[in-house]
N, C-alpha and C positions, 0 to 999 in steps of 0.2 A: 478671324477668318479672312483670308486674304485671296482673290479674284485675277483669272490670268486668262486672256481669250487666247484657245486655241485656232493654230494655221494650219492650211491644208495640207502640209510638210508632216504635221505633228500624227496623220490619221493613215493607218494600213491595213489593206483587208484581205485577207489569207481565207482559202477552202481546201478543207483534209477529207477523205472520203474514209470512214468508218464501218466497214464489216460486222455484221453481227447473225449471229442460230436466228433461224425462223420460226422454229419447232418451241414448242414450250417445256420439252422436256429437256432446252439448254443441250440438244446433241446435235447435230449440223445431218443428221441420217435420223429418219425417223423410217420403222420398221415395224409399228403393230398399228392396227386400223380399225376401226369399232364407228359402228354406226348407232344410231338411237332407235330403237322400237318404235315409242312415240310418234317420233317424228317419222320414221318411213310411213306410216300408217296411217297420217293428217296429210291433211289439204295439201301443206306444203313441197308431201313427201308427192307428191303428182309432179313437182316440177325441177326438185332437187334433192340433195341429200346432204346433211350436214358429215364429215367425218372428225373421229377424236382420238386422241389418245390411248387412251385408256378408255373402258368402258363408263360410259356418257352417266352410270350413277353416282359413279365413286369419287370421294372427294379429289381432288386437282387436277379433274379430269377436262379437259378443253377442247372448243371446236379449232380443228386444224388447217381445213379448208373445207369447201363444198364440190359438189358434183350435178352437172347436169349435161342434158341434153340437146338438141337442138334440129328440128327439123323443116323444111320450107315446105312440104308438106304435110305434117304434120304424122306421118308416121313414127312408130316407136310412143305412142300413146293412146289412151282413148280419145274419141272424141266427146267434147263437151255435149254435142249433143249427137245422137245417131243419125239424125235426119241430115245434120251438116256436117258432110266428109269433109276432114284435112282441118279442121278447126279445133285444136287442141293444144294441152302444156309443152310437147314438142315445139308447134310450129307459133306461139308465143314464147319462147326460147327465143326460137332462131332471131325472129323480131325485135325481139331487145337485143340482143349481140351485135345484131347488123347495125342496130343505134350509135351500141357501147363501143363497139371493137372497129367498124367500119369507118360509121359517118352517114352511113348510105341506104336506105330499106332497099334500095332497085339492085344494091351488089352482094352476088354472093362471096361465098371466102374461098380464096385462091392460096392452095397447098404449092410452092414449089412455078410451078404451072398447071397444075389438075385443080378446076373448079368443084366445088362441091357446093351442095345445095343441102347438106347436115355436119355437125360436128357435134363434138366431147368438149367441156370447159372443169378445168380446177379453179376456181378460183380461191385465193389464199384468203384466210381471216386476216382481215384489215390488223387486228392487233397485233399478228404474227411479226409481222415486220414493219420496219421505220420510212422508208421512203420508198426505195425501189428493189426487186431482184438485184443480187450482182449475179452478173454476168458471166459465165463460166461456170457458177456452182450446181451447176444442176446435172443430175441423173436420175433421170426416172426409169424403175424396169415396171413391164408390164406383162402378163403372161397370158396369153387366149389359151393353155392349156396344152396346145402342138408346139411353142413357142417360146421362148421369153426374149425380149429384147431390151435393149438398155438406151435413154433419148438424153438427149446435149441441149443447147442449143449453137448456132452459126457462128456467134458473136467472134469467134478468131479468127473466121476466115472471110466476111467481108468489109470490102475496103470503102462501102457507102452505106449508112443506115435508110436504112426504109422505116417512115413515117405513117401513120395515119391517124383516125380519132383519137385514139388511144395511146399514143405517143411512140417509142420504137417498136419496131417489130422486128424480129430475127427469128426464123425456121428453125424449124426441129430437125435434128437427123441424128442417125444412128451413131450414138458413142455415149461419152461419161465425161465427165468434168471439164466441157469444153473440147472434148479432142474426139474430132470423127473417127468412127471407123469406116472402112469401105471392105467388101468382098463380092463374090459375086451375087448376092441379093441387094446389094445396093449399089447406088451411082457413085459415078467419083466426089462429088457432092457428099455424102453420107444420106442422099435421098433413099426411099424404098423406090423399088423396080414398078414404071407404071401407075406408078400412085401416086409421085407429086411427092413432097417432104412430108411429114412425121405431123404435121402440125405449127402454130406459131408459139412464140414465146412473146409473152408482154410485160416488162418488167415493170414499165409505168403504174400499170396499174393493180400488178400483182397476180395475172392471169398465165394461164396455160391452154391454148384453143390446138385440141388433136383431132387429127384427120381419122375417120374414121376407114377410109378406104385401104389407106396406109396398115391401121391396127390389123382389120379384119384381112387383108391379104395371107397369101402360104408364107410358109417358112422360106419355099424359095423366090418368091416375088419381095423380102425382105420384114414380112408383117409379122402378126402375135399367133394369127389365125384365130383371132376375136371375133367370136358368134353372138351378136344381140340381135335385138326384136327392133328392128329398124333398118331402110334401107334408102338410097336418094329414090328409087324409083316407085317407093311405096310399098306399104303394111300394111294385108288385113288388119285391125285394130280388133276385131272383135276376138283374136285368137292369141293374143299378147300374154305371156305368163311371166314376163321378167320385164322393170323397167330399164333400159339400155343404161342409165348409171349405175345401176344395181350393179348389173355386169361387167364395166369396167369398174368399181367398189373392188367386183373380188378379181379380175386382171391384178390391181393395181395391191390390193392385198393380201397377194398372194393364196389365195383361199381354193383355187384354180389351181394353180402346179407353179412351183419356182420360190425363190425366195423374195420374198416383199423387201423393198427397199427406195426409198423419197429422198435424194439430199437433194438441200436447196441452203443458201445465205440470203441474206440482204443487207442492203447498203444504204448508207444516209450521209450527202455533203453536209458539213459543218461550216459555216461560215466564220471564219473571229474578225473582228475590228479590233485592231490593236491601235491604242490611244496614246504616244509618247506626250507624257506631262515631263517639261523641264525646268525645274526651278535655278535660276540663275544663281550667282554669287551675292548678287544684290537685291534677290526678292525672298519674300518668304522669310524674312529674318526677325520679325516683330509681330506678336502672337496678340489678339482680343482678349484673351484668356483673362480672367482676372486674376488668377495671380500673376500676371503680367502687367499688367496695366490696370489704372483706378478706375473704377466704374463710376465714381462721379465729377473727376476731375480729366480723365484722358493720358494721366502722365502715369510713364514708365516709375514703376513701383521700387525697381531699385538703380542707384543710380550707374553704377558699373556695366546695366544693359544698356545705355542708351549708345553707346562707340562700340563696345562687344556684346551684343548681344547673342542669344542661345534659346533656339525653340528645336521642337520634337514635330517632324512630317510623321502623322500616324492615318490619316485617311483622306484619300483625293476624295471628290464629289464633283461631277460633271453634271452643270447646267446647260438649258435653251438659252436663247436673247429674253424671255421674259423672266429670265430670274430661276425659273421653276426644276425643282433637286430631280434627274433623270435616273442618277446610278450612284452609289456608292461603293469605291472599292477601299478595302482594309487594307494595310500594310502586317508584312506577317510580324515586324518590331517595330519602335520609331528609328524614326531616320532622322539625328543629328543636325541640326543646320545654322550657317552664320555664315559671316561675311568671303570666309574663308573656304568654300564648303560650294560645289554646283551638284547635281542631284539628276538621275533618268529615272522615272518612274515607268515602267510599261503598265497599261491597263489591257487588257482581253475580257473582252465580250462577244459570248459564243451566241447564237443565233441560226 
C-alpha cells in the first residue's frame, strides 16, 4: 500500500440539478383523488385531510398530499367550545401557517396585494419528492362547478425572488406549465380580477397556499366560483355542513364538474466532489503485496522487479491526517503501472 497527500488542485466540486414525478404512480399528472373514511371521521379529519391515489385500502395505495384550512377567525369550523367563539381547527390552522409560511403570528398572507385573513394549503407528502418543487412544473385545475380554472406558478416572469420563513415564494396565476394566461378576467400579471393572485407557491417546503377570494370569485372576476362554509368576515359554525377542504377535495377532484388533473415535479441538487488521484511515473511502482515482496525479510521477491518493476492500480482509498479509511473507490479493471506508465484516476463522490 503506498500513500500520496492530496493538493487543493487535485479537489473539484460540480452541482447538477435532477428532476424527478412527484406522484407515486411515476406519472408527472396525477388525475384520480380518494380520501379515507377513517380519517375524515377522527379527530384529525377536524383539521385536514389526507388525499391518495387510489383508494386508501388497496394495496400500493399512498398519501399524496394533504388539505387544509385556515382561518384567523376561526370560521369554516366548529368551535372547540360553544361558549368560545372563533376558537377552533380553522383558526389554529391559520396559527401554525402564519409560523410555518410567514415567520409572523401578527401578519396576515398577502395574495398579489389583497390581504386575506384565510386560506387553502396542499401540502405535499414529504416522501413525494426529493428536495424542492421544480419550478414551472405545476398545473393545478380546480373547478367550483360554474368554473374550472387551470394555476402556474410566476417563477418566469419574475426578475427578484421574494423570500420568507419558508424560503422562495412565487404567486400563483392563471396558466399551466409556467406560462400565464391573461384575458379579460385576469390581470396582465395572470392575477384574478380584484382578488390579488391565485395563491403562493412554496417549493422549499413542498407547499401550495390558495387564496380563497381568488377561488370563490365569478367566472368573470377570473375565479372557480368555489362555494365553502367559510369566509374572512365570519361563519355561523353552528350551521356548517361541509368542511371547506372537503370542498376544495372535490374542486380539485373533479367530483364537482371538469376534469381532475395535478402535475407537479420535483427537483434535488446533487453535489459531486471529484477527487483527481495522479500517480506519477515514479510512484506507485512497488506493491506490499506479498507476492511482491518478503514478509519477513522486506526484499523484492523476484529479482528482475527491482529496475522494472510491474504492479496492478485496482482501488484508491482516501484518508484524513489521522490515518482513518473515509471512501473506497474500485477501479472497473486494474490499471497497469511502472516506471514507464503516469495514470489520472477521477474519483466522484455524490453527496
Amino acid at each position: 500500500m503506498s500513500f500520496k497527500r492530496l493538493e487543493a488542485d487535485d479537489f473539484v466540486i460540480s452541482s447538477d440539478s435532477v428532476a424527478g414525478v412527484v406522484w407515486s404512480t411515476n406519472n408527472p399528472t396525477l388525475t384520480t383523488f380518494f380520501t379515507s373514511s377513517t380519517q375524515v371521521t377522527s379527530t384529525s379529519g377536524k383539521f385536514y385531510i389526507d388525499v391518495y391515489n387510489t383508494a386508501s385500502t388497496l394495496s400500493g395505495s399512498a398519501a399524496q398530499f394533504a388539505l387544509t384550512y385556515g382561518n384567523n377567525l376561526g370560521s369554516g369550523s366548529t368551535n372547540y367550545n360553544q361558549l368560545v367563539n372563533g376558537a377552533s381547527p380553522s383558526s389554529t390552522i391559520y396559527g401554525q401557517w402564519q409560523d410555518l409560511a410567514i415567520g409572523d403570528e401578527n401578519t396576515n398572507f398577502i395574495f398579489g396585494a389583497i390581504t386575506s385573513s384565510e386560506f387553502f394549503a396542499i401540502s405535499l407528502e414529504r416522501a413525494r419528492y426529493k428536495e424542492k418543487i421544480l419550478l414551472g412544473s405545476l398545473t393545478l385545475k380546480i373547478s367550483g362547478g360554474l368554473n374550472t380554472i387551470s394555476l402556474t406558478d410566476n417563477s418566469a416572469y419574475v426578475s427578484s425572488v421574494q423570500f420568507n420563513a419558508a424560503g422562495r415564494v412565487f404567486q400563483l396565476i392563471s396558466g399551466s406549465a409556467g406560462v400565464r394566461f391573461t384575458g379579460s378576467a385576469t390581470t396582465a400579471d395572470g392575477y384574478s380580477l380584484n382578488s390579488g393572485s391565485y395563491g403562493w407557491l412554496l417549493p422549499d417546503i413542498g407547499t401550495i397556499i390558495l387564496n380563497p377570494l381568488a377561488l370563490s370569485a365569478p367566472l368573470a372576476g377570473g375565479g372557480a366560483g368555489l362555494t365553502y362554509s367559510g369566509s374572512a368576515t365570519g361563519f355561523a359554525t353552528s350551521s356548517i355542513n361541509e368542511l371547506p377542504f372537503i370542498t376544495l377535495f372535490k374542486a380539485i377532484s373533479g367530483s364537482g364538474a371538469g376534469a381532475a388533473s395535478f402535475k407537479l415535479n420535483s427537483e434535488e441538487t446533487i453535489s459531486s466532489n471529484y477527487i483527481f488521484v495522479r500517480p506519477r511515473s515514479s510512484e506507485f511502482n512497488y506493491s506490499e503485496n506479498p507476492s511482491f515482496i518478503s514478509g519477513s525479510t522486506g526484499e523484492v521477491l523476484y529479482s528482475q522487479f527491482i529496475n522494472s518493476p510491474q504492479t496492478y492500480i485496482t482501488t484508491v482509498g482516501l484518508y484524513n491526517d489521522n490515518n482513518e479509511l473515509l471512501a473506497v473507490a474500485k477501479l472497473s479493471r486494474p490499471l497497469p503501472k511502472d516506471f514507464t506508465k503516469e495514470a489520472l484516476v477521477r474519483v466522484k463522490l455524490d453527496f
